[in-house]
PyMOL CGO cylinders between C-alpha atoms (Angstrom):
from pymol import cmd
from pymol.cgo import CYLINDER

trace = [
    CYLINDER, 152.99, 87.46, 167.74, 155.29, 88.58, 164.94, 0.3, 1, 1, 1, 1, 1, 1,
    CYLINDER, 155.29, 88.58, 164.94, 157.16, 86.11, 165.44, 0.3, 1, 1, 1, 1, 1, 1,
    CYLINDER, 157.16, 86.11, 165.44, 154.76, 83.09, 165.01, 0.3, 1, 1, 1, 1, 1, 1,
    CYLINDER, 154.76, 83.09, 165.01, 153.58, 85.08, 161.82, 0.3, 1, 1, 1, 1, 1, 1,
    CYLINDER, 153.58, 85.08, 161.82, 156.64, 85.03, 160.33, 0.3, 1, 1, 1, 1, 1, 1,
    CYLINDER, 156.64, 85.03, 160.33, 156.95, 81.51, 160.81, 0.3, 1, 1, 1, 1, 1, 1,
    CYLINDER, 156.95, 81.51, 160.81, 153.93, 81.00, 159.49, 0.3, 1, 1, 1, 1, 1, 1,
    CYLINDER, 153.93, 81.00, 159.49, 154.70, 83.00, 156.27, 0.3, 1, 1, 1, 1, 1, 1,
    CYLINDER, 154.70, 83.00, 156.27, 157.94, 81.25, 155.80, 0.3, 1, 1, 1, 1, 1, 1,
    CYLINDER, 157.94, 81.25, 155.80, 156.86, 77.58, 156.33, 0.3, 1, 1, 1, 1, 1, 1,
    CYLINDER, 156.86, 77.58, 156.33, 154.03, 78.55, 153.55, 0.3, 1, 1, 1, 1, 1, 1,
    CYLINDER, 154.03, 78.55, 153.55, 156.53, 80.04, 151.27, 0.3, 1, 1, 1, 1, 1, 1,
    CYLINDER, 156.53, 80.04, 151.27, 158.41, 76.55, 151.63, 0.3, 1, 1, 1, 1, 1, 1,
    CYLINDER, 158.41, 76.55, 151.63, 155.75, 74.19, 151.43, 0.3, 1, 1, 1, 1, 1, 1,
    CYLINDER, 155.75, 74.19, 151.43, 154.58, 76.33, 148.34, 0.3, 1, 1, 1, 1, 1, 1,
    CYLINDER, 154.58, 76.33, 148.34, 157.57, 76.26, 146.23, 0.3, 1, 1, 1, 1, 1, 1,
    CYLINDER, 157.57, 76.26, 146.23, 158.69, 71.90, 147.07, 0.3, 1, 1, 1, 1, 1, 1,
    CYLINDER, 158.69, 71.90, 147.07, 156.83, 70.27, 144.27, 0.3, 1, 1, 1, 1, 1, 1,
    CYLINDER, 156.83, 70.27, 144.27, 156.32, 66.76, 144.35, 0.3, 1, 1, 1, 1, 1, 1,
    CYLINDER, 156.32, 66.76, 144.35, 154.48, 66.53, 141.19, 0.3, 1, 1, 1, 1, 1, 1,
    CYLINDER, 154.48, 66.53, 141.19, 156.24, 64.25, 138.05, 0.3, 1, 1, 1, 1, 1, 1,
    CYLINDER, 156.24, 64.25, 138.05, 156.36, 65.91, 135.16, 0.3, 1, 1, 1, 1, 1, 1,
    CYLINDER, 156.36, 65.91, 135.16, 153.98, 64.35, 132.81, 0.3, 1, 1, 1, 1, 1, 1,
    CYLINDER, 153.98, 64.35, 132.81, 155.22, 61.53, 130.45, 0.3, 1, 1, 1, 1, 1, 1,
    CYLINDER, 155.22, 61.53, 130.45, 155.38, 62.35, 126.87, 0.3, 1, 1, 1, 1, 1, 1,
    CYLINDER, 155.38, 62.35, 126.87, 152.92, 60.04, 125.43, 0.3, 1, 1, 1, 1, 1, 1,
    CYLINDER, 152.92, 60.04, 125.43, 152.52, 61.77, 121.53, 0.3, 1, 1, 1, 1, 1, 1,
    CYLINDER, 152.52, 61.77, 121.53, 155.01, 61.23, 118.23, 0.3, 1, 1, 1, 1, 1, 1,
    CYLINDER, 155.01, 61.23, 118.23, 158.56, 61.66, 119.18, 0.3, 1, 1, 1, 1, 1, 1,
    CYLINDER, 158.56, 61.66, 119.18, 158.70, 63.21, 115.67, 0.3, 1, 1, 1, 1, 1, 1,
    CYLINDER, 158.70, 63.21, 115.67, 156.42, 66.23, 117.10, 0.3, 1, 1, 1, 1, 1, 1,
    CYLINDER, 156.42, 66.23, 117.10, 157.62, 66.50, 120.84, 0.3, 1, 1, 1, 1, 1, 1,
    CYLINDER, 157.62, 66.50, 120.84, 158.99, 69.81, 121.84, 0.3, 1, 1, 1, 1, 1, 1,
    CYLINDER, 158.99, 69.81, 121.84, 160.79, 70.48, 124.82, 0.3, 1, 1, 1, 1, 1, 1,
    CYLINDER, 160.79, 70.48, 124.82, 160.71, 73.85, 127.07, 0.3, 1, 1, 1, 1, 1, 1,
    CYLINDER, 160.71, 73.85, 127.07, 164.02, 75.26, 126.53, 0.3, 1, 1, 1, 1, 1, 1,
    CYLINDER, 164.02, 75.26, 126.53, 163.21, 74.98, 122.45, 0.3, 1, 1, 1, 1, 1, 1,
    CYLINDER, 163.21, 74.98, 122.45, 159.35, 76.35, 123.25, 0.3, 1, 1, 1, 1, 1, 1,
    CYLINDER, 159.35, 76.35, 123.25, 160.92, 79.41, 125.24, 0.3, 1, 1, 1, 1, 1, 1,
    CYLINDER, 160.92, 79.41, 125.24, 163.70, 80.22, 122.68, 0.3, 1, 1, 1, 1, 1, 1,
    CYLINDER, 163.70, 80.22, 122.68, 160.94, 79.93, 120.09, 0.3, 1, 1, 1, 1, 1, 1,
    CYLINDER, 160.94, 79.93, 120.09, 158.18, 82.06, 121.87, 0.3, 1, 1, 1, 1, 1, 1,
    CYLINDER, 158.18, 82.06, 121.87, 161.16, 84.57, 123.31, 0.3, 1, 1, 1, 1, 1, 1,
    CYLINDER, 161.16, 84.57, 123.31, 163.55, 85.28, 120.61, 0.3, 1, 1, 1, 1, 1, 1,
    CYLINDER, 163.55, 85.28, 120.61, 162.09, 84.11, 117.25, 0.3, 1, 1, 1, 1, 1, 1,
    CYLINDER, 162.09, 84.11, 117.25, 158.14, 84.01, 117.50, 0.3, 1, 1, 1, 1, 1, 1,
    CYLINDER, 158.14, 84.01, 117.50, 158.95, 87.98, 117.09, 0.3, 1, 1, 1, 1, 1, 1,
    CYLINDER, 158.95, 87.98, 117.09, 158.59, 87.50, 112.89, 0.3, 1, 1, 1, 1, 1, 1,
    CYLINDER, 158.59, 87.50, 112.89, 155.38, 85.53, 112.86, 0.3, 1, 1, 1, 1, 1, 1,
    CYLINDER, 155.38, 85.53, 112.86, 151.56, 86.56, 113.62, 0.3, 1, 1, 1, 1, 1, 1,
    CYLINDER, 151.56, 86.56, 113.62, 150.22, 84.25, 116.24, 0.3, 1, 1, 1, 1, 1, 1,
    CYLINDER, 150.22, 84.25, 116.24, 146.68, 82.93, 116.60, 0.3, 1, 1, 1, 1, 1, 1,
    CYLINDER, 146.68, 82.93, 116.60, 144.64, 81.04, 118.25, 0.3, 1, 1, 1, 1, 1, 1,
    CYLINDER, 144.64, 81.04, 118.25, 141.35, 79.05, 117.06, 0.3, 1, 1, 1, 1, 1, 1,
    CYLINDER, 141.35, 79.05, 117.06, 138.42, 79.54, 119.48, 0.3, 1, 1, 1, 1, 1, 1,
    CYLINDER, 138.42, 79.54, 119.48, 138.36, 76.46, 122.30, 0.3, 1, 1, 1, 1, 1, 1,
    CYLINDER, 138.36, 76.46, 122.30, 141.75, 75.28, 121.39, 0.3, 1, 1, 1, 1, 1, 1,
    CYLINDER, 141.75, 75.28, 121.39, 145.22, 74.98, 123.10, 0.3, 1, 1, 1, 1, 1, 1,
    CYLINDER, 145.22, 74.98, 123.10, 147.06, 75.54, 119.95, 0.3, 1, 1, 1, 1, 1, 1,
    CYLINDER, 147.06, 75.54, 119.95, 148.77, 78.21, 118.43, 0.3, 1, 1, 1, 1, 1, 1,
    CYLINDER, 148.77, 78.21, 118.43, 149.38, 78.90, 114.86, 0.3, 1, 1, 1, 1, 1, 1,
    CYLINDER, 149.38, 78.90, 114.86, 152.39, 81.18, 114.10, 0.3, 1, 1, 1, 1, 1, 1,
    CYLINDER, 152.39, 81.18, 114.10, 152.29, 82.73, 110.17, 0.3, 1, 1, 1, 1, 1, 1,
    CYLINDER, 152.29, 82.73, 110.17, 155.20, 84.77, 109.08, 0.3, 1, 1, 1, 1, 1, 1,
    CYLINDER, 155.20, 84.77, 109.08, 154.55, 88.71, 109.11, 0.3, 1, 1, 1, 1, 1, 1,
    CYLINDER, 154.55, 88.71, 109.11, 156.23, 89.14, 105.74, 0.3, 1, 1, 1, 1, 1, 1,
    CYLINDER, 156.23, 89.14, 105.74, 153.62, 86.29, 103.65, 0.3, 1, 1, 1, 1, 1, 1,
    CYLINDER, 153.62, 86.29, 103.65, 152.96, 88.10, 100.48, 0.3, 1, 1, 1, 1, 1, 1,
    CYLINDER, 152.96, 88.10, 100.48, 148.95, 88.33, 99.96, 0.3, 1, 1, 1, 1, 1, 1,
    CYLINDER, 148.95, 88.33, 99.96, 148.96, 88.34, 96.52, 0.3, 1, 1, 1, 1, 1, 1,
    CYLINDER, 148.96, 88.34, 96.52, 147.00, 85.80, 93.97, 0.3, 1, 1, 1, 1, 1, 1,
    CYLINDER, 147.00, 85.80, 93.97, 148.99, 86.19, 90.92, 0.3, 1, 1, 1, 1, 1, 1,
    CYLINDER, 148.99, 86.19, 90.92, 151.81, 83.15, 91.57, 0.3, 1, 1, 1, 1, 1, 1,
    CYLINDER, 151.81, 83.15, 91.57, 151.31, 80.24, 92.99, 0.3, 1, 1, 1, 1, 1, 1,
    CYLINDER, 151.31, 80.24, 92.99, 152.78, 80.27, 96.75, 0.3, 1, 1, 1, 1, 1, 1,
    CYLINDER, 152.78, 80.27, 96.75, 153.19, 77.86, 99.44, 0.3, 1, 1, 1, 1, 1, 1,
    CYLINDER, 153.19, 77.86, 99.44, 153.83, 78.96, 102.68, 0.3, 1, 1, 1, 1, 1, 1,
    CYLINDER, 153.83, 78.96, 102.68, 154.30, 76.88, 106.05, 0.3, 1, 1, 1, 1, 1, 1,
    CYLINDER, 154.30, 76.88, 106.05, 152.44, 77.92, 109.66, 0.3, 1, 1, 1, 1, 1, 1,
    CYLINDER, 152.44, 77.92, 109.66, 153.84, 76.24, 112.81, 0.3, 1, 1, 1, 1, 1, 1,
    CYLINDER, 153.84, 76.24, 112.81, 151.17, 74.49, 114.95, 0.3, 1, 1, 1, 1, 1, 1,
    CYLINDER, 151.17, 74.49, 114.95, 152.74, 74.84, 118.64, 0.3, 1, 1, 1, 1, 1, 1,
    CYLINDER, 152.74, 74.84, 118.64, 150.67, 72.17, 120.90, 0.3, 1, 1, 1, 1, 1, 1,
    CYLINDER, 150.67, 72.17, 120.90, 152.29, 73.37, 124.15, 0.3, 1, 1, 1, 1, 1, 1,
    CYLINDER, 152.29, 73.37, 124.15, 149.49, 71.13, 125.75, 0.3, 1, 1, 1, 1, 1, 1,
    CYLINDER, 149.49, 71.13, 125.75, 150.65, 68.03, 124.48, 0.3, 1, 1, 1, 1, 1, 1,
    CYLINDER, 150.65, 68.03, 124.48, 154.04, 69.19, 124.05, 0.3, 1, 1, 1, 1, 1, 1,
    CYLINDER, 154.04, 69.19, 124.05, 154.34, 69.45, 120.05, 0.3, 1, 1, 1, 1, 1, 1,
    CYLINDER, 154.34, 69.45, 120.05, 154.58, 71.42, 117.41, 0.3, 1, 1, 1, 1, 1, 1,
    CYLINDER, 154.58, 71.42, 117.41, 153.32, 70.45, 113.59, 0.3, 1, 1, 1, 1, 1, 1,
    CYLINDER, 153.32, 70.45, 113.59, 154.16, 72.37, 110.09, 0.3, 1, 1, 1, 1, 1, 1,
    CYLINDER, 154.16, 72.37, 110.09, 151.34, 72.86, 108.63, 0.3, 1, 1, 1, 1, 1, 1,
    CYLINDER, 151.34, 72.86, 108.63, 151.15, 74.07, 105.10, 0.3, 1, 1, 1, 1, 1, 1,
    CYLINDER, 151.15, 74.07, 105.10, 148.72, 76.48, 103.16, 0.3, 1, 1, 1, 1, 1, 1,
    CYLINDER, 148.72, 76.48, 103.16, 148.41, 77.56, 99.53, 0.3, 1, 1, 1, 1, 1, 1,
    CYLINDER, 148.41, 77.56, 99.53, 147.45, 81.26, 98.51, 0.3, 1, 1, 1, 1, 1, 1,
    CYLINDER, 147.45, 81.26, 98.51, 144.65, 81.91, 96.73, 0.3, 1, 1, 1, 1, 1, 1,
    CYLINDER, 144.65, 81.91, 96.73, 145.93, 81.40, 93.58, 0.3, 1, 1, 1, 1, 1, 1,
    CYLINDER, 145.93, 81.40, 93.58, 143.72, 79.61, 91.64, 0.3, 1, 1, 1, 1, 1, 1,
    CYLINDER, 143.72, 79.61, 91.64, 145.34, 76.82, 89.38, 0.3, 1, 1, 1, 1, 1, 1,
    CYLINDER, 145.34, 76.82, 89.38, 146.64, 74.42, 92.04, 0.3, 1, 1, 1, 1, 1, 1,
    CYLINDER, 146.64, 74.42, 92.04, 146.14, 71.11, 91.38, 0.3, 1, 1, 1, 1, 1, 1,
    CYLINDER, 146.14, 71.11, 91.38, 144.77, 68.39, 93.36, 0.3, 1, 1, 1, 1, 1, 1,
    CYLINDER, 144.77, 68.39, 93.36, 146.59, 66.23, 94.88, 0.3, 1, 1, 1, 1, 1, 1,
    CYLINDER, 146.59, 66.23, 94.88, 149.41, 69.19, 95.18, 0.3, 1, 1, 1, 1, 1, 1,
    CYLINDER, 149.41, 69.19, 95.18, 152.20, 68.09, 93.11, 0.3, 1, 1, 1, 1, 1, 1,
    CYLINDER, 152.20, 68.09, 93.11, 155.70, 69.54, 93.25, 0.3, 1, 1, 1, 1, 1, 1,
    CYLINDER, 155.70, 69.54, 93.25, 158.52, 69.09, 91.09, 0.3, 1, 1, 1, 1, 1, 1,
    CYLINDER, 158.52, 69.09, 91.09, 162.24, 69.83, 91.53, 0.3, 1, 1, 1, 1, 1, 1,
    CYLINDER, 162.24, 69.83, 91.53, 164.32, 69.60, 88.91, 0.3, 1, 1, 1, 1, 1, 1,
    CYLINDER, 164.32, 69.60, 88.91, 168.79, 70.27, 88.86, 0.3, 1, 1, 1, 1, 1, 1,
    CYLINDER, 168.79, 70.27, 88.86, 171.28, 69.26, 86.13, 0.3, 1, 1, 1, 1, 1, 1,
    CYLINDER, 171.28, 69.26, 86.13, 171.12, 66.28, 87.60, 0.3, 1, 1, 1, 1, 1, 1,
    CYLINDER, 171.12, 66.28, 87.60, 168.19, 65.30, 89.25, 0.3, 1, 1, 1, 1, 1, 1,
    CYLINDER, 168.19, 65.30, 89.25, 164.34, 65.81, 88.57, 0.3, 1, 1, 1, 1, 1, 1,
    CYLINDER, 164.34, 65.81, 88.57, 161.76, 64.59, 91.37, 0.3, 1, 1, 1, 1, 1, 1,
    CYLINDER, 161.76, 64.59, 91.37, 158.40, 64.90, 92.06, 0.3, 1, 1, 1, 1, 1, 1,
    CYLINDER, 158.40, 64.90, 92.06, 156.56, 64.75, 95.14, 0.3, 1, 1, 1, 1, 1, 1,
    CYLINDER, 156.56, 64.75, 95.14, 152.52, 65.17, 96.14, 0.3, 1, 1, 1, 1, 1, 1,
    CYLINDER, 152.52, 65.17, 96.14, 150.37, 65.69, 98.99, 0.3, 1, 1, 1, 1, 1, 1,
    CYLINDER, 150.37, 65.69, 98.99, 146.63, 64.60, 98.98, 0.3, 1, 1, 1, 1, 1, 1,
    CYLINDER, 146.63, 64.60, 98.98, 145.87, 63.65, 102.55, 0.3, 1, 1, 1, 1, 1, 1,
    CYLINDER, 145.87, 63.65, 102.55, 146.58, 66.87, 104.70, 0.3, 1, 1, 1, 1, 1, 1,
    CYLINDER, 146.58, 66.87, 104.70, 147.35, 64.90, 108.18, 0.3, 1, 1, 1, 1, 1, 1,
    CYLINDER, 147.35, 64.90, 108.18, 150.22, 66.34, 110.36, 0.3, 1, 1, 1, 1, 1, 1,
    CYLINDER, 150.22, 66.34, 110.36, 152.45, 63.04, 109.42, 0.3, 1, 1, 1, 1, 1, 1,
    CYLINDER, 152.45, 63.04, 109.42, 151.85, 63.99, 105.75, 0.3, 1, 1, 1, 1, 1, 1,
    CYLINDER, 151.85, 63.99, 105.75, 152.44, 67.78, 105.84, 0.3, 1, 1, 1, 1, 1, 1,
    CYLINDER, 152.44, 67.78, 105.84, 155.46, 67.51, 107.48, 0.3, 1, 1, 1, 1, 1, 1,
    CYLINDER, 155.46, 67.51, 107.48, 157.14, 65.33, 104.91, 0.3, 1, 1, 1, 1, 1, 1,
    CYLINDER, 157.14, 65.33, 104.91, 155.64, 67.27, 102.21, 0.3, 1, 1, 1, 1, 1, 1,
    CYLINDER, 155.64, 67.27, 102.21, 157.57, 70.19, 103.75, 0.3, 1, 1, 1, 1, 1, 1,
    CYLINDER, 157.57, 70.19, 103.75, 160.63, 68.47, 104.85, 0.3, 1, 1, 1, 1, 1, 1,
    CYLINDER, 160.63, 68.47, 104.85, 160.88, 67.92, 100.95, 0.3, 1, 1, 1, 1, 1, 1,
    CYLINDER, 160.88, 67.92, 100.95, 160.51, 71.04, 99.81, 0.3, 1, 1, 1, 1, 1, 1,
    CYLINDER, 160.51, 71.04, 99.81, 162.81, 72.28, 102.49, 0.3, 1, 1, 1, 1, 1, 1,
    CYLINDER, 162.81, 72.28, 102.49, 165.50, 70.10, 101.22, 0.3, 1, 1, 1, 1, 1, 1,
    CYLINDER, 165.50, 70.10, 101.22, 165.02, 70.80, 97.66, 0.3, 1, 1, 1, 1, 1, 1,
    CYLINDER, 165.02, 70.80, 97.66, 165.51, 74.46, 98.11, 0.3, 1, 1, 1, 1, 1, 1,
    CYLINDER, 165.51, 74.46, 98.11, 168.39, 74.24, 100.23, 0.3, 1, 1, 1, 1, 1, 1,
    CYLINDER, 168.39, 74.24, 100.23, 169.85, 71.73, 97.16, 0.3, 1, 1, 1, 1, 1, 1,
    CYLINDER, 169.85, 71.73, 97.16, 169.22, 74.23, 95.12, 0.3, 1, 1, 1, 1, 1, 1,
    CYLINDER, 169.22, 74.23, 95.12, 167.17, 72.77, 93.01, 0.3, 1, 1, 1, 1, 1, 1,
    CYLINDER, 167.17, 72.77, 93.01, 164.17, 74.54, 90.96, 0.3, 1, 1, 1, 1, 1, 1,
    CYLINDER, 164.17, 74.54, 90.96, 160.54, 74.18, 92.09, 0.3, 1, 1, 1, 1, 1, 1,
    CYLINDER, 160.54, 74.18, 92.09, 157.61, 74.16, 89.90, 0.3, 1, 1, 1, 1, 1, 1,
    CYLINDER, 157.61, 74.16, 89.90, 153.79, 73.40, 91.32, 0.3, 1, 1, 1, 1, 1, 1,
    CYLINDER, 153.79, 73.40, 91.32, 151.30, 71.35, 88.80, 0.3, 1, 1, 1, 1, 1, 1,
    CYLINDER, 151.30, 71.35, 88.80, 148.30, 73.30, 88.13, 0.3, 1, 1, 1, 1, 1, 1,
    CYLINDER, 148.30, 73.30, 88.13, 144.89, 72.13, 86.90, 0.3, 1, 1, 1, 1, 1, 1,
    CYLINDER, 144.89, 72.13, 86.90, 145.73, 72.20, 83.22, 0.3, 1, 1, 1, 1, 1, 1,
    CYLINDER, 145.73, 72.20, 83.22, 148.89, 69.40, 83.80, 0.3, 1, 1, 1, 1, 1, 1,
    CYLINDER, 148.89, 69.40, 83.80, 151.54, 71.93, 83.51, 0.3, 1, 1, 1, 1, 1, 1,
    CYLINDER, 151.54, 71.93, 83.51, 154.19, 72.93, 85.55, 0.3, 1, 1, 1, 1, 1, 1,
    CYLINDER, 154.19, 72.93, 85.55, 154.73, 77.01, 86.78, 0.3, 1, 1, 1, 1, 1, 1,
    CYLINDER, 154.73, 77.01, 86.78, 157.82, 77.82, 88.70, 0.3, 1, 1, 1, 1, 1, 1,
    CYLINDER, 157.82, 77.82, 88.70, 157.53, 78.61, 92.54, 0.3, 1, 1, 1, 1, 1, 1,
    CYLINDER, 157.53, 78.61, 92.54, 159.77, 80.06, 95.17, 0.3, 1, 1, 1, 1, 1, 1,
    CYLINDER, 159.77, 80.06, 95.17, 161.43, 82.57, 92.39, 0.3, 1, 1, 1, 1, 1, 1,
    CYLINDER, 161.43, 82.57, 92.39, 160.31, 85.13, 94.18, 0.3, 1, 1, 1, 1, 1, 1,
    CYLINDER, 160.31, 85.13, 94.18, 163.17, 85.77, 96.96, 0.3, 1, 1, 1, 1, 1, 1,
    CYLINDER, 163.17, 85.77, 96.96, 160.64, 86.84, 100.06, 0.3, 1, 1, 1, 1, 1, 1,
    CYLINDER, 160.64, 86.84, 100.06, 158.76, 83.46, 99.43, 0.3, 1, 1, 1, 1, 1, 1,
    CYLINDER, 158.76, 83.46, 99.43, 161.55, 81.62, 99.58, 0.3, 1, 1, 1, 1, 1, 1,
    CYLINDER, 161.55, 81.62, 99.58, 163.05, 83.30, 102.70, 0.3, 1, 1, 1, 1, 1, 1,
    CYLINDER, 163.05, 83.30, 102.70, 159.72, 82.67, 104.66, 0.3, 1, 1, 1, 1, 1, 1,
    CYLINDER, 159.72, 82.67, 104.66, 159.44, 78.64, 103.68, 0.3, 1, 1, 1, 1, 1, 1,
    CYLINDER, 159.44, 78.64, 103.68, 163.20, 78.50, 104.14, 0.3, 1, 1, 1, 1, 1, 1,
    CYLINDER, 163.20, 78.50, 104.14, 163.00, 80.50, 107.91, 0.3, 1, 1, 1, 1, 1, 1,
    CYLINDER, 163.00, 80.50, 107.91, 159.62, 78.95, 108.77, 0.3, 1, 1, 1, 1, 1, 1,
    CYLINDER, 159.62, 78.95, 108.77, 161.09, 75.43, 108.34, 0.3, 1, 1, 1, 1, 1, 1,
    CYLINDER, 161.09, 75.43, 108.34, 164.50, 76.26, 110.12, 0.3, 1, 1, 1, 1, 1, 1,
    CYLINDER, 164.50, 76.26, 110.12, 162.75, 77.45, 113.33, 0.3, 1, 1, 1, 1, 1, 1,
    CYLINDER, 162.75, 77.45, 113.33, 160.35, 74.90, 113.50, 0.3, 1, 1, 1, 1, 1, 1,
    CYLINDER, 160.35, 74.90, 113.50, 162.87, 72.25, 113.15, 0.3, 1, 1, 1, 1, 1, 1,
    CYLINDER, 162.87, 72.25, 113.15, 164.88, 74.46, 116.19, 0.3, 1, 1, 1, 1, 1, 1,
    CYLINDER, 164.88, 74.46, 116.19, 161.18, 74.24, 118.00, 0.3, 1, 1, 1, 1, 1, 1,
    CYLINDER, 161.18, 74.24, 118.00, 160.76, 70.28, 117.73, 0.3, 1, 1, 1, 1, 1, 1,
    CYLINDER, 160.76, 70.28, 117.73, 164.97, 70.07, 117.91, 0.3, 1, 1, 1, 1, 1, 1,
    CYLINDER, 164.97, 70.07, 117.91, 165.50, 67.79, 114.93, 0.3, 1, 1, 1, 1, 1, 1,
    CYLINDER, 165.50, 67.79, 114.93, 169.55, 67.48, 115.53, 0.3, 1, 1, 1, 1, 1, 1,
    CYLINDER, 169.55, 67.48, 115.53, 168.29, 65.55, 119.15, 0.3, 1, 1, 1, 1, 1, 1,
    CYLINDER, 168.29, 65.55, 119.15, 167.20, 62.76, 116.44, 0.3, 1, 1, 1, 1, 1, 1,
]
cmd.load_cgo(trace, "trace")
C-alpha cells in the first residue's frame, strides 16, 4: 500500500511541475515591454528606495521615491514608475508638486554655453510622458541648466536642489534598467 502511494505522490509531483503552457506573446509597445529577469532585479534589489502603491481594481503598481521632498516652495518634477507586470510593461509617469505657478502646457527649458532648448508636455499619455522625461533625463546628464515656465511667462530654475535631481536622475536610470533600454 505504501508503495502504490508513493507512486501516486510522485507521478503527481511530475505531472504537476511539466508545463505545456506557451508563454504568452507580447502583444503591447516594444518601447514599454519588460522582461522578468529586469522585473525581479527591479522588485528585489532596487524597488527598496521607492514607496509602492497600488490603485484600487488595478494590476499596476506605482513606485515613488522615499526621499521626494514635500515641499511647495520650488517648482519640482519628479518621475513614478508604472510597472504593468500584467501586460508586461512599465511607463514613467511624471508629477508636479504642488507648487503653484506651473504653466500649462509644462514647458521646460535647458540652456548650456552652447545650446538652449525647450521642450513641453500638454497631452499626459504614456507615449508623451516618457519623451518628456527621456528629455529631461538627457539634459541633466548634459549638464545643462533647467528652468520650468510658470504662469506669468517666466522662467525659474529647477533641479538646483541636489536631492531633486538625484531622484529624477535614479528614477529614470532604473526604469530604463526595468524596460532594458540598451536591448534597443
Amino acid at each position: 500500500m505504501k508503495k502504490i502511494i508513493f507512486l501516486l505522490f510522485s507521478i503527481s509531483i511530475c505531472l504537476a511541475c511539466e508545463s505545456n503552457k506557451q508563454p504568452k506573446a507580447f502583444t503591447g509597445d516594444r518601447q514599454f515591454q519588460t522582461t522578468d529577469p529586469s522585473r525581479l532585479y527591479f522588485k528585489n534589489i532596487r524597488s527598496i528606495a521607492y514607496y509602492r502603491t497600488r490603485k484600487p481594481h488595478s494590476d499596476i503598481d506605482i513606485y515613488q521615491v522615499r526621499k521626494f521632498s514635500r515641499t511647495d516652495k520650488r517648482p519640482i518634477i519628479y518621475p513614478q514608475i508604472l510597472d504593468n507586470w500584467l501586460d508586461n510593461e512599465a511607463y514613467i509617469f511624471l508629477e508636479k508638486n504642488a507648487f503653484p505657478k506651473f504653466a500649462s502646457p509644462l514647458t521646460i527649458k535647458a540652456e548650456s554655453d552652447s545650446l538652449s532648448t525647450t521642450f513641453e508636455i500638454d497631452i499626459f499619455n504614456k507615449k508623451n510622458q516618457y519623451e518628456f522625461a527621456s528629455s529631461i533625463f538627457n539634459a541633466l546628464s548634459n549638464g545643462q541648466e533647467l528652468s520650468v515656465k510658470t504662469k506669468e511667462a517666466s522662467f525659474v530654475p529647477i533641479f538646483q536642489n541636489y536631492q531633486d535631481k538625484s531622484n529624477f536622475m535614479m528614477t529614470m536610470r532604473d526604469y530604463y534598467g526595468l524596460i532594458e533600454l540598451d536591448r534597443k
